[in-house]
Chimera marker file (.cmm) of the C-alpha trace (Angstrom):
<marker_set name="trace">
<marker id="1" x="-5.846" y="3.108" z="-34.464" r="1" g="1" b="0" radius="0.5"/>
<marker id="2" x="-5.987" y="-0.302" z="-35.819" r="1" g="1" b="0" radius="0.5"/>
<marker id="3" x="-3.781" y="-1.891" z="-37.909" r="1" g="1" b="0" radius="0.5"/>
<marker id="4" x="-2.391" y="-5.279" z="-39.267" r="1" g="1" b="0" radius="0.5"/>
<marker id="5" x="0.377" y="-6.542" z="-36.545" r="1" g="1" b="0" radius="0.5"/>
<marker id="6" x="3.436" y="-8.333" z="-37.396" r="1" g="1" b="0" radius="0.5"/>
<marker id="7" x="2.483" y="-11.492" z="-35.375" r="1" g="1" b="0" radius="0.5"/>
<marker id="8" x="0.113" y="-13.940" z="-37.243" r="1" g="1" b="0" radius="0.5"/>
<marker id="9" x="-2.904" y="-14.301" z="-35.029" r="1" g="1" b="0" radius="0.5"/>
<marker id="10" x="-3.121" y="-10.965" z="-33.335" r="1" g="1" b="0" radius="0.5"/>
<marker id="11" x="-5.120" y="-7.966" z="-34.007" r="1" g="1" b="0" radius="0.5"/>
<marker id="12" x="-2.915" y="-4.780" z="-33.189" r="1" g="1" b="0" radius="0.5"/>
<marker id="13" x="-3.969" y="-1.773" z="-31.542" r="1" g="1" b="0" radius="0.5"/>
<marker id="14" x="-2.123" y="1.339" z="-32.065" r="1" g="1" b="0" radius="0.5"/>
<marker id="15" x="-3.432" y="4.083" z="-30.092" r="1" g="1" b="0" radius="0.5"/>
<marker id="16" x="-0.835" y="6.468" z="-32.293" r="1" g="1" b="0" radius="0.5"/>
<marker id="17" x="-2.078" y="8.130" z="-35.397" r="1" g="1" b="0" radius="0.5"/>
<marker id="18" x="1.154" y="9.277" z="-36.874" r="1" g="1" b="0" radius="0.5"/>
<marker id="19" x="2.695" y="5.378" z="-35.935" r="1" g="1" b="0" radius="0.5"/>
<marker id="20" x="-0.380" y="4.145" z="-37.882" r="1" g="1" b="0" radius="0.5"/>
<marker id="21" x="0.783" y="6.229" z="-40.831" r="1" g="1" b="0" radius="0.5"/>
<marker id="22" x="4.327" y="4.857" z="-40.301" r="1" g="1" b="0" radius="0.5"/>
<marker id="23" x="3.146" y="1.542" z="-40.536" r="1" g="1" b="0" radius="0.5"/>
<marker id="24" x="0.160" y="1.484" z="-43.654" r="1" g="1" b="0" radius="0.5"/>
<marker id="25" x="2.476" y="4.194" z="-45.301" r="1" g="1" b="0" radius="0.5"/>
<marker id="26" x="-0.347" y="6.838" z="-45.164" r="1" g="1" b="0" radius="0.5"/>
<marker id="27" x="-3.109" y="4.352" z="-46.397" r="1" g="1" b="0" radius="0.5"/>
<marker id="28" x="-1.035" y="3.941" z="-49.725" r="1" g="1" b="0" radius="0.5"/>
<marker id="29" x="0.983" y="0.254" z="-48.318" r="1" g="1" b="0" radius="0.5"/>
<marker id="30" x="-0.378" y="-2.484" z="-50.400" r="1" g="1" b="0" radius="0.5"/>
<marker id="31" x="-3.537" y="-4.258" z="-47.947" r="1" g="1" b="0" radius="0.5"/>
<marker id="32" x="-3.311" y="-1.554" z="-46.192" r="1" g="1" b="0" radius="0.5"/>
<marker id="33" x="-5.273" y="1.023" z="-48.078" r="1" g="1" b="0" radius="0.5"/>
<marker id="34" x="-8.292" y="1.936" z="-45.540" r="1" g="1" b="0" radius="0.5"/>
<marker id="35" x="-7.251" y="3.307" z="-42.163" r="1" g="1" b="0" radius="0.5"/>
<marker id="36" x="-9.786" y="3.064" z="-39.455" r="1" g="1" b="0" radius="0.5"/>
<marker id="37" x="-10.387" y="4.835" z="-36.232" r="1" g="1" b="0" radius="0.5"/>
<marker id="38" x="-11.273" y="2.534" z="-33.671" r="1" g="1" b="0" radius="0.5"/>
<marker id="39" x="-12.594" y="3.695" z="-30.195" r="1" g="1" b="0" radius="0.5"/>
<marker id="40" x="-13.145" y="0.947" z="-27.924" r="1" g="1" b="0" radius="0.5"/>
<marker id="41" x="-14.079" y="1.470" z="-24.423" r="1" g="1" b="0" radius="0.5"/>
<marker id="42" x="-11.828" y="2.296" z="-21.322" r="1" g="1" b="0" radius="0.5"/>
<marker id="43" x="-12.535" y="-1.266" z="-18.974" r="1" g="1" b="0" radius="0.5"/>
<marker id="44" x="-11.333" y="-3.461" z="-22.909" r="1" g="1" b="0" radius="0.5"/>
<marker id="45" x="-8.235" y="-1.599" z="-22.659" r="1" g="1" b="0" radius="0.5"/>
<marker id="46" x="-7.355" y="-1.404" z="-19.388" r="1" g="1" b="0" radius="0.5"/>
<marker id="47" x="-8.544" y="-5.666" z="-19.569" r="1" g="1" b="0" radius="0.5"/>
<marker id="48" x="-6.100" y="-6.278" z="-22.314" r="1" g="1" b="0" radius="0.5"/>
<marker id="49" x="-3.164" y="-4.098" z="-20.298" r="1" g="1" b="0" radius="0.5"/>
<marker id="50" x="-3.684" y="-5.933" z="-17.175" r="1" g="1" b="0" radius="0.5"/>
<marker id="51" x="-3.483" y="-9.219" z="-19.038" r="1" g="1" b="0" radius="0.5"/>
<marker id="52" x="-0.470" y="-8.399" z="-20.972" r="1" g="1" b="0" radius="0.5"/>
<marker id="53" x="2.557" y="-9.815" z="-21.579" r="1" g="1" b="0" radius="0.5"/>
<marker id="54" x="5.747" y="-7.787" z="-23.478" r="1" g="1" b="0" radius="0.5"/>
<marker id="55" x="6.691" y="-9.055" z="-26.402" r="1" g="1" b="0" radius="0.5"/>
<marker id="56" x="10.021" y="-9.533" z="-25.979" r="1" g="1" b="0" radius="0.5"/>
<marker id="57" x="12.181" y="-10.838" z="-22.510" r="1" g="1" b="0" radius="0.5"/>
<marker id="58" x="13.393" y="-8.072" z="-20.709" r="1" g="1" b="0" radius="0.5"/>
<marker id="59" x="16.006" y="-8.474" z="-17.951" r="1" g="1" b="0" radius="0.5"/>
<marker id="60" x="14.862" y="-7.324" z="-14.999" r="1" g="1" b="0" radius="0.5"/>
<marker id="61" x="11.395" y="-7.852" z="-15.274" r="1" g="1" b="0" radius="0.5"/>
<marker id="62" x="10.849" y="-11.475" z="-16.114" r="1" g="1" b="0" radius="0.5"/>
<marker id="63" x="12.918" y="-13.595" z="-13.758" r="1" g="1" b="0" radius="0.5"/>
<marker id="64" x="14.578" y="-15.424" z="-17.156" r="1" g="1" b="0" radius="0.5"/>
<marker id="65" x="14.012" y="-16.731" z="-20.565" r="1" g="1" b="0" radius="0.5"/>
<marker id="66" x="11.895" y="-19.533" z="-20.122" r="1" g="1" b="0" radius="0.5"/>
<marker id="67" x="8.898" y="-17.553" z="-17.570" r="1" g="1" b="0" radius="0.5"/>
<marker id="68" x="8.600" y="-15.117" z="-19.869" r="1" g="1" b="0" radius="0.5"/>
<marker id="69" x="7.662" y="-17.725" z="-22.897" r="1" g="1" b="0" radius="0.5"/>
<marker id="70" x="5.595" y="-19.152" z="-20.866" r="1" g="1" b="0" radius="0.5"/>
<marker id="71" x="3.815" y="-16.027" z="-19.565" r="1" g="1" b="0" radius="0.5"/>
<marker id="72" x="3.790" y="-15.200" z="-23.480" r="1" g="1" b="0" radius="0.5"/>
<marker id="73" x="2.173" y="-18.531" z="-24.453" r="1" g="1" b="0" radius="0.5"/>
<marker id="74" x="-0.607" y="-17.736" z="-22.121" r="1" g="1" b="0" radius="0.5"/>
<marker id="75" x="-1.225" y="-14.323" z="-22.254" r="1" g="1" b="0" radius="0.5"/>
<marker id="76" x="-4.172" y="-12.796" z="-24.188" r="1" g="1" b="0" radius="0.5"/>
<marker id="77" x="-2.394" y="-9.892" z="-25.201" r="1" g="1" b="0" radius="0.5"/>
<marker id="78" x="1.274" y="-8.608" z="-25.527" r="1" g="1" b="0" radius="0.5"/>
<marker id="79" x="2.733" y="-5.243" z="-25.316" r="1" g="1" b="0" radius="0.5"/>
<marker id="80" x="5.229" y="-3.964" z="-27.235" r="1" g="1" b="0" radius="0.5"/>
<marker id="81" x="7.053" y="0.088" z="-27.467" r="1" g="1" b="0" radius="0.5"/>
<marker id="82" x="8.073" y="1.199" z="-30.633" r="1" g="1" b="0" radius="0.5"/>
<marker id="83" x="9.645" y="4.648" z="-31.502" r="1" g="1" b="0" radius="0.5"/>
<marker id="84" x="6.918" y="7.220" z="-31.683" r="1" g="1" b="0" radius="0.5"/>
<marker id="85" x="7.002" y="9.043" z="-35.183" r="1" g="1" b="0" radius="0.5"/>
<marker id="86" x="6.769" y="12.680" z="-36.461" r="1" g="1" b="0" radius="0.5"/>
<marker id="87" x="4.924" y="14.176" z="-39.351" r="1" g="1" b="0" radius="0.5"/>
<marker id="88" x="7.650" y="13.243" z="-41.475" r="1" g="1" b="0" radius="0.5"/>
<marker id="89" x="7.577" y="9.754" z="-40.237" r="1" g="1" b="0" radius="0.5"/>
<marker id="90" x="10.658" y="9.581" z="-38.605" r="1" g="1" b="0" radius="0.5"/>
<marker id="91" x="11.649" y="8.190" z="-35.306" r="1" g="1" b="0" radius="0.5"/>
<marker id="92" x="11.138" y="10.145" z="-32.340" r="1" g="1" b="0" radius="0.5"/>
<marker id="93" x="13.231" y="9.613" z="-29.028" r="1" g="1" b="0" radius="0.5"/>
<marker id="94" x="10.272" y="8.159" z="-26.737" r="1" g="1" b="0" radius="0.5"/>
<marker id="95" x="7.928" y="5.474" z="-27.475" r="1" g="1" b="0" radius="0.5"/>
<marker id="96" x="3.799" y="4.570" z="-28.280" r="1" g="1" b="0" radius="0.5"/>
<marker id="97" x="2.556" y="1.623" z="-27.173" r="1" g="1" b="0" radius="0.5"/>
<marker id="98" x="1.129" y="-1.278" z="-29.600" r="1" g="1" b="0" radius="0.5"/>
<marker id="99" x="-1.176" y="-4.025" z="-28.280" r="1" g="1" b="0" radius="0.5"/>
<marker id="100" x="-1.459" y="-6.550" z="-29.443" r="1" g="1" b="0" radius="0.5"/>
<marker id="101" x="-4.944" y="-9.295" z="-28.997" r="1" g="1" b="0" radius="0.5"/>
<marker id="102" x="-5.157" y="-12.889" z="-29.612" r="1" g="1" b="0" radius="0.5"/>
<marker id="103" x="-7.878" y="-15.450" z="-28.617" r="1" g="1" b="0" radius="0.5"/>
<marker id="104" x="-10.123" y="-14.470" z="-25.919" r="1" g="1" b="0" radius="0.5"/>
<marker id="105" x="-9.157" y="-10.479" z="-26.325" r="1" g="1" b="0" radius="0.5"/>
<marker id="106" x="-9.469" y="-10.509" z="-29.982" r="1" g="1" b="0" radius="0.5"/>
<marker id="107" x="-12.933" y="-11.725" z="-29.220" r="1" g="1" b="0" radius="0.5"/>
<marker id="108" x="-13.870" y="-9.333" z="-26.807" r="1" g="1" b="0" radius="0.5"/>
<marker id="109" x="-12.401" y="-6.339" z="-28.664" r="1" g="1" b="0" radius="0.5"/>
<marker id="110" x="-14.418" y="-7.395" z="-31.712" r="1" g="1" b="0" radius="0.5"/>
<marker id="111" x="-17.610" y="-8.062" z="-29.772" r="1" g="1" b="0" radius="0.5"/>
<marker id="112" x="-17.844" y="-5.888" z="-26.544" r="1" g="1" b="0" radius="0.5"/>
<marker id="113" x="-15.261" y="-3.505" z="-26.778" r="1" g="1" b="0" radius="0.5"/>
<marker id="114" x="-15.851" y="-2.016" z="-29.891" r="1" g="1" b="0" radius="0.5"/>
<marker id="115" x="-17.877" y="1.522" z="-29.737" r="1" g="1" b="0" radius="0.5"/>
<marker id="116" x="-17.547" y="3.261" z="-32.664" r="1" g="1" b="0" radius="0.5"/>
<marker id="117" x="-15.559" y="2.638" z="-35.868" r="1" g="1" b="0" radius="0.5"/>
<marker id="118" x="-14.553" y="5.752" z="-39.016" r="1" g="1" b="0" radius="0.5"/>
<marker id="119" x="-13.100" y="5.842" z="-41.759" r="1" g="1" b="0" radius="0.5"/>
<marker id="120" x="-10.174" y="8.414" z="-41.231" r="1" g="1" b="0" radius="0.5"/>
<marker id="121" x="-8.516" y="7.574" z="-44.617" r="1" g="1" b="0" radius="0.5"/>
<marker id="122" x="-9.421" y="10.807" z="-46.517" r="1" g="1" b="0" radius="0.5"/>
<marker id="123" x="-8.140" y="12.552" z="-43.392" r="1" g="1" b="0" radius="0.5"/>
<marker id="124" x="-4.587" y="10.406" z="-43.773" r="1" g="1" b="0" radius="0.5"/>
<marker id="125" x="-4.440" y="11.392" z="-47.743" r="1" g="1" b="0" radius="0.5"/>
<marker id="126" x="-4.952" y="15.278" z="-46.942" r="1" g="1" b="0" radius="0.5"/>
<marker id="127" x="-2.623" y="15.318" z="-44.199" r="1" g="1" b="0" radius="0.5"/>
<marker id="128" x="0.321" y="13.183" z="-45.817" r="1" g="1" b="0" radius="0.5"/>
<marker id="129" x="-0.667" y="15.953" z="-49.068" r="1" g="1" b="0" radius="0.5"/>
<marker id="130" x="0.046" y="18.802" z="-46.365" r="1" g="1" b="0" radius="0.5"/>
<marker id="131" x="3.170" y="17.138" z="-45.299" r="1" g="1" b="0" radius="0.5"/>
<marker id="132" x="4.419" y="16.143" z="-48.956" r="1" g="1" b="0" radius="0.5"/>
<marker id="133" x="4.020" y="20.027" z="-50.258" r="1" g="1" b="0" radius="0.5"/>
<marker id="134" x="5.754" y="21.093" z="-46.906" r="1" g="1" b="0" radius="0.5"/>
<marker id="135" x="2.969" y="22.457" z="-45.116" r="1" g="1" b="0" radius="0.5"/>
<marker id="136" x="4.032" y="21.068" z="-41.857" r="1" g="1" b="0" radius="0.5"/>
<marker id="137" x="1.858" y="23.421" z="-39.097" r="1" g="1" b="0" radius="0.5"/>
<marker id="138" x="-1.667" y="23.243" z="-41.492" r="1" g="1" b="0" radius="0.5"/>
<marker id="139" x="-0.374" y="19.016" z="-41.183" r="1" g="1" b="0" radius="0.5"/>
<marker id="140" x="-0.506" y="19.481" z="-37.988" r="1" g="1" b="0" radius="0.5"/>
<marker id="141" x="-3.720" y="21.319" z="-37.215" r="1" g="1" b="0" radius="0.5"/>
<marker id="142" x="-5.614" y="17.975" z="-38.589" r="1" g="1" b="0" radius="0.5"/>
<marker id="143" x="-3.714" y="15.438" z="-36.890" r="1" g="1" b="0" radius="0.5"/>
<marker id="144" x="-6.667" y="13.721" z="-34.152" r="1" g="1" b="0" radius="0.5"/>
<marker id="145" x="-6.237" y="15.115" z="-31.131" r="1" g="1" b="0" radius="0.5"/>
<marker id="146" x="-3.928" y="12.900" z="-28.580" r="1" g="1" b="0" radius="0.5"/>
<marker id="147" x="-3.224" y="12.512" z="-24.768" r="1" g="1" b="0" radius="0.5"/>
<marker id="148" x="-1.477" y="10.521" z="-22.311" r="1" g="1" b="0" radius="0.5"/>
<marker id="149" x="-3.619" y="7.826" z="-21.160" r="1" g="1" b="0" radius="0.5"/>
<marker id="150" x="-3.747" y="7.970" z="-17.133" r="1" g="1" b="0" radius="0.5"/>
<marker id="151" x="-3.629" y="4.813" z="-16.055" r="1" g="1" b="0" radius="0.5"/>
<marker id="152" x="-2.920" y="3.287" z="-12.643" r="1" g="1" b="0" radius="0.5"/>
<marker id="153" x="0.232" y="2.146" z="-11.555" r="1" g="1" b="0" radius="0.5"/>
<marker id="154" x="-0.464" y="-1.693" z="-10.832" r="1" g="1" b="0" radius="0.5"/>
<marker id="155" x="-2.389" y="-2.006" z="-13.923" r="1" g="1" b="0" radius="0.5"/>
<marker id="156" x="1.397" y="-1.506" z="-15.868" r="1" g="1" b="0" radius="0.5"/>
<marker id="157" x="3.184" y="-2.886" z="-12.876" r="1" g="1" b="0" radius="0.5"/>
<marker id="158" x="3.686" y="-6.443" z="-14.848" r="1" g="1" b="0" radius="0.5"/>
<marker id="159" x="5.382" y="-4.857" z="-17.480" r="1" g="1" b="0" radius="0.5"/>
<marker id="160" x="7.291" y="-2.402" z="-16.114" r="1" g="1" b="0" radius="0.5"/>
<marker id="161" x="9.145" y="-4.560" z="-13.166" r="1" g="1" b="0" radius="0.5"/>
<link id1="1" id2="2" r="1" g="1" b="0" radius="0.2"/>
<link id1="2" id2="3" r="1" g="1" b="0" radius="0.2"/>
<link id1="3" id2="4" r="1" g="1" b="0" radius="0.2"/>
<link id1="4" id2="5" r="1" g="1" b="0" radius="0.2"/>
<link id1="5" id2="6" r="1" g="1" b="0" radius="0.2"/>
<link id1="6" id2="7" r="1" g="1" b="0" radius="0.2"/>
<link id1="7" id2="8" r="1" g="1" b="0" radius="0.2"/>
<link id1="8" id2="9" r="1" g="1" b="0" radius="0.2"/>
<link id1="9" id2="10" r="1" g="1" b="0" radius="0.2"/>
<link id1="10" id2="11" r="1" g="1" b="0" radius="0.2"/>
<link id1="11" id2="12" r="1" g="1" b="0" radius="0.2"/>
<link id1="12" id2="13" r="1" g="1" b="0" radius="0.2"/>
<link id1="13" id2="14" r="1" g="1" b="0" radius="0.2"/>
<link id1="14" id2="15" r="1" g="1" b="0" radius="0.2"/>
<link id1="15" id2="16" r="1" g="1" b="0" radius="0.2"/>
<link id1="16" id2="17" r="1" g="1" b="0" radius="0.2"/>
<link id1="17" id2="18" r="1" g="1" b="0" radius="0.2"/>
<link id1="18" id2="19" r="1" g="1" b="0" radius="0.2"/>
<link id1="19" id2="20" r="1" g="1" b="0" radius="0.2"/>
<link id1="20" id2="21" r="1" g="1" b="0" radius="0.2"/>
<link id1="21" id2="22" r="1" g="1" b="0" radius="0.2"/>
<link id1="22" id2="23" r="1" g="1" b="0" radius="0.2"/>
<link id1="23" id2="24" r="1" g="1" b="0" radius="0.2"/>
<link id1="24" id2="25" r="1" g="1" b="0" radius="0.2"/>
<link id1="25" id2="26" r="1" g="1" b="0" radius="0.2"/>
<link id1="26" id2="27" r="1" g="1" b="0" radius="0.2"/>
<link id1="27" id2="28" r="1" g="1" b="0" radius="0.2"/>
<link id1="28" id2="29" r="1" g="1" b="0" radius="0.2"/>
<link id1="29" id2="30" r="1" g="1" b="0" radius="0.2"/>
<link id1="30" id2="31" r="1" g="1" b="0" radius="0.2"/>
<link id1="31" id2="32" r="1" g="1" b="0" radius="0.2"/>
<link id1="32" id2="33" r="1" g="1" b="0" radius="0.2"/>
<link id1="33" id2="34" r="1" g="1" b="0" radius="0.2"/>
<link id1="34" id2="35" r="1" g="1" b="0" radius="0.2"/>
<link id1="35" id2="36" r="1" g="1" b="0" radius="0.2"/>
<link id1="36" id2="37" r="1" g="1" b="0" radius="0.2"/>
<link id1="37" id2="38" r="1" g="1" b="0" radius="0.2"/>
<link id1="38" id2="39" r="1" g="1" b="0" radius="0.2"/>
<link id1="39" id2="40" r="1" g="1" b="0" radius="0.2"/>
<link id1="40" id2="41" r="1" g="1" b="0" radius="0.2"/>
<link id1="41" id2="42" r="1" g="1" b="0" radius="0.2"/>
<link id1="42" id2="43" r="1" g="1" b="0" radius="0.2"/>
<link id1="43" id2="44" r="1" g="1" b="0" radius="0.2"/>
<link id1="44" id2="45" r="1" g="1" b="0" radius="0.2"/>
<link id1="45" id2="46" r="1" g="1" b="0" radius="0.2"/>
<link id1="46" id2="47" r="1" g="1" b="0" radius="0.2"/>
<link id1="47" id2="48" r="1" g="1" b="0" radius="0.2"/>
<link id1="48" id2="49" r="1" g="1" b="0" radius="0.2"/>
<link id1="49" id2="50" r="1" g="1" b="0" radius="0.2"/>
<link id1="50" id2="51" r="1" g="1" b="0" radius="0.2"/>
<link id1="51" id2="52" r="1" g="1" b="0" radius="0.2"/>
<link id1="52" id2="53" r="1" g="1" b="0" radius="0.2"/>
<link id1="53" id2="54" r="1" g="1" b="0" radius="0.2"/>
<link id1="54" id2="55" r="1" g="1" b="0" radius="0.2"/>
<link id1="55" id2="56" r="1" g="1" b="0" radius="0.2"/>
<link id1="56" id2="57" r="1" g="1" b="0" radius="0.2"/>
<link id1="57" id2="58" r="1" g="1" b="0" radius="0.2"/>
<link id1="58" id2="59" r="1" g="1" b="0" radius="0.2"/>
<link id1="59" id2="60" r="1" g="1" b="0" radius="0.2"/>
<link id1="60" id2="61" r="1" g="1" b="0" radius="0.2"/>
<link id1="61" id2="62" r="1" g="1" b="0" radius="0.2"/>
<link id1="62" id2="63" r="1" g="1" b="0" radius="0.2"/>
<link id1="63" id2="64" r="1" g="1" b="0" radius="0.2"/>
<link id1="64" id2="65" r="1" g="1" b="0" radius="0.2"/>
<link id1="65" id2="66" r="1" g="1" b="0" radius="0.2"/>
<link id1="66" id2="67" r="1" g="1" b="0" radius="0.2"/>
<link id1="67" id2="68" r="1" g="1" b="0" radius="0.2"/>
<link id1="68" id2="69" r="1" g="1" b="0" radius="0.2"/>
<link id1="69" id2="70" r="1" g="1" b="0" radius="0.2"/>
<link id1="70" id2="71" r="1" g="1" b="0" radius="0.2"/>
<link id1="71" id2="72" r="1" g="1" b="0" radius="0.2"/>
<link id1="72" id2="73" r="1" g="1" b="0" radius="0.2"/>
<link id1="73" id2="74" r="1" g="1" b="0" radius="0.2"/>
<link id1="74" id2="75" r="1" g="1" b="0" radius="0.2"/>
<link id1="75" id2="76" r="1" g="1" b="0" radius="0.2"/>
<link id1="76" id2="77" r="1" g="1" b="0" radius="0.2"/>
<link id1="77" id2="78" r="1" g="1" b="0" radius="0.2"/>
<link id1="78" id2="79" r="1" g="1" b="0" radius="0.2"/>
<link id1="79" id2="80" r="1" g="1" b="0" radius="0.2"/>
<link id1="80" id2="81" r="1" g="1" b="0" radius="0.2"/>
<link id1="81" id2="82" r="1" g="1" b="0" radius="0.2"/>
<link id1="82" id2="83" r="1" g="1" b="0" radius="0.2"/>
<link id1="83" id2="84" r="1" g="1" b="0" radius="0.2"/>
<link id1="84" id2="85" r="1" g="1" b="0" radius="0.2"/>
<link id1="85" id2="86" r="1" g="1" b="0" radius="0.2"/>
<link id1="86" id2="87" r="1" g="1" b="0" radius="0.2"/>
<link id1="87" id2="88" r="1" g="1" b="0" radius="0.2"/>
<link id1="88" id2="89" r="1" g="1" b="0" radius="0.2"/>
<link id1="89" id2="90" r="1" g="1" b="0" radius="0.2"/>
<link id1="90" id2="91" r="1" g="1" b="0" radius="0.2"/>
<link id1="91" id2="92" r="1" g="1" b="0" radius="0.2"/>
<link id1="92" id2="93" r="1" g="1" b="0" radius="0.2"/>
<link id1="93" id2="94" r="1" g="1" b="0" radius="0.2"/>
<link id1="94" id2="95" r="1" g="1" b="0" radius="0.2"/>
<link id1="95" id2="96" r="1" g="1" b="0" radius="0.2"/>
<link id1="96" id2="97" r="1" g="1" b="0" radius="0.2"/>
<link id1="97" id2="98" r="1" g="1" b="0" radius="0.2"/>
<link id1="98" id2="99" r="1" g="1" b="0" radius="0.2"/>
<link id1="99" id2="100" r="1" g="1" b="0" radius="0.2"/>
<link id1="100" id2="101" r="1" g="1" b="0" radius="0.2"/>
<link id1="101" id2="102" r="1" g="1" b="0" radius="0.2"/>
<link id1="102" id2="103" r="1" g="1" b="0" radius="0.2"/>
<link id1="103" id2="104" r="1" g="1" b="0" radius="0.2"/>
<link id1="104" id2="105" r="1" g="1" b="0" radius="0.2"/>
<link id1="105" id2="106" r="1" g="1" b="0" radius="0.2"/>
<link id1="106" id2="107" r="1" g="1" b="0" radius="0.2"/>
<link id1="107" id2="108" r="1" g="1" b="0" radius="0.2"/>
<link id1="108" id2="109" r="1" g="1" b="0" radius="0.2"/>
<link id1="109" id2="110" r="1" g="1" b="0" radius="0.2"/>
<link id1="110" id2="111" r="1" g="1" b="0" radius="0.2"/>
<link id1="111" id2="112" r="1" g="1" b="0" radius="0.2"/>
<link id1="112" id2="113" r="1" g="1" b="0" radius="0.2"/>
<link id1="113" id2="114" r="1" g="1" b="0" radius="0.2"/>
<link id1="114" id2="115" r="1" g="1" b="0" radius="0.2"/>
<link id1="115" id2="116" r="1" g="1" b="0" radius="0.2"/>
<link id1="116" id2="117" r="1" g="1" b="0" radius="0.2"/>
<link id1="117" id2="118" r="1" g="1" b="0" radius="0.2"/>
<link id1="118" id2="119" r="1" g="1" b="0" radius="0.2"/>
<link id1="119" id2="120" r="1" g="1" b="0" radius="0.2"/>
<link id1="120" id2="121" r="1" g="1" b="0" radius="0.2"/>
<link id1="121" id2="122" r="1" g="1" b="0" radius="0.2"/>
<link id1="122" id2="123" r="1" g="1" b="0" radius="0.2"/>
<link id1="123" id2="124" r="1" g="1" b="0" radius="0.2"/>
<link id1="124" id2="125" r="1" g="1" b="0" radius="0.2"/>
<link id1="125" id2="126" r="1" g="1" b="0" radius="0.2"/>
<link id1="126" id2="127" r="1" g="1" b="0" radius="0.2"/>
<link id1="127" id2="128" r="1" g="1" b="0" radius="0.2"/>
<link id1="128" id2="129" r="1" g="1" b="0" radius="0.2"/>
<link id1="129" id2="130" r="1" g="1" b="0" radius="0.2"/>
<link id1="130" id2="131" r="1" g="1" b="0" radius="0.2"/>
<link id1="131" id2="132" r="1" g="1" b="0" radius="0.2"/>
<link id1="132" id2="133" r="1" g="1" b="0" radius="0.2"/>
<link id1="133" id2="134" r="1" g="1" b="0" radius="0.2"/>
<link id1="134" id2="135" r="1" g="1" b="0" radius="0.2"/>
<link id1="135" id2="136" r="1" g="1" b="0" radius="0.2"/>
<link id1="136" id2="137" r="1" g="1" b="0" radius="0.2"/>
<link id1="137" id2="138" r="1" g="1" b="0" radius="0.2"/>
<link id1="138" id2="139" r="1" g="1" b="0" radius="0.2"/>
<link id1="139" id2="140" r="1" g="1" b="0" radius="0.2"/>
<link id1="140" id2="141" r="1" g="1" b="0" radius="0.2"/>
<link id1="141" id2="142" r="1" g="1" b="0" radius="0.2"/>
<link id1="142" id2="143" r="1" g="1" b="0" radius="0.2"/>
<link id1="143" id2="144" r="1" g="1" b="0" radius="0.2"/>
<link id1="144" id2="145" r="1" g="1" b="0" radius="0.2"/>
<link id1="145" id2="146" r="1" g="1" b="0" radius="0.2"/>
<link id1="146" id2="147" r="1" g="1" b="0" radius="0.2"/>
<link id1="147" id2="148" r="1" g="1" b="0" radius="0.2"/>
<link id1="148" id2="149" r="1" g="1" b="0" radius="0.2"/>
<link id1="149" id2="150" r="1" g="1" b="0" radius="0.2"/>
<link id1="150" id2="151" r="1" g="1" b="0" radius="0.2"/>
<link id1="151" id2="152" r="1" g="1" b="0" radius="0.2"/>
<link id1="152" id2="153" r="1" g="1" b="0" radius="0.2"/>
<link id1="153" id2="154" r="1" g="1" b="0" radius="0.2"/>
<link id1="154" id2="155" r="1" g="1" b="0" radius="0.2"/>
<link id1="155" id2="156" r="1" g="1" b="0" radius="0.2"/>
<link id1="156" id2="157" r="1" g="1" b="0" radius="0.2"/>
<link id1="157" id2="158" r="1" g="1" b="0" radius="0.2"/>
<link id1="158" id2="159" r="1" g="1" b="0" radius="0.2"/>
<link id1="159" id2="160" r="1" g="1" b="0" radius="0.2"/>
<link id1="160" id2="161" r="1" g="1" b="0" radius="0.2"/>
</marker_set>
């Protein structure tokens, strides 16, 4: 999924269709009305990962303050975790990735990485309409199918420490 980030400049991917919902309010948030599907291909994401930098300085993993601004100012993209929701949209206790592309990835994703793009905001209105009247399992019958991504270990190894 694809959505507006909170960074000016960026273009946000967020593989998570029930975070997507969370954030555009089920296609009802004002600018927010259409909710698209975006599949890009497998070698743009795994590009953007490798190129990553978090969001935010973590101890641990950036050896202070000031390398990880800089390895933020130069970075295409940026990673950052935020609490995976439910049907109900409320927090749950592990995380979904959002990635975030600038510059030269926002470029790519937009002119090589792009595959196919759909409308899934009919699908968002009928679902949130399930979940509204309490009708929580038929909810959850529609929601797009969703896996871990596999993904090699020194692809994430930047941003994991």
């Amino acid at each position: 999924m694809d959505g507006k980030g909170c960074e000016r400049g960026l273009t946000w991917i967020k593989p998570s269709f029930l975070w997507m919902m969370y954030r555009c309010g089920w296609g009802a948030k004002g600018g927010q009305e259409t909710v698209l599907a975006v599949e890009i291909t497998r070698g743009g994401f795994e590009w953007a990962l490798g190129r990553a930098c978090l969001s935010s300085y973590v101890r641990g993993i950036h050896p202070d303050h000031a390398t990880w601004q800089r390895q933020l100012k130069r970075a295409p993209t940026r990673v950052q975790w935020d609490p995976e929701r439910d049907l109900r949209l409320q927090p749950l206790p592990y995380r979904s990735l959002q990635l975030g592309l600038g510059g030269e990835a926002a470029r790519r994703y937009a002119d090589e990485w792009t595959v196919s793009i759909r409308d899934v905001t009919p699908l968002a209105h009928e679902i949130h309409g399930l979940v509204r009247s309490g009708d929580l399992d038929s909810a959850a019958g529609l929601l797009p199918q969703e896996r871990p991504y596999p993904v090699r270990d020194e692809l994430l190894a930047h941003l994991c420490g």
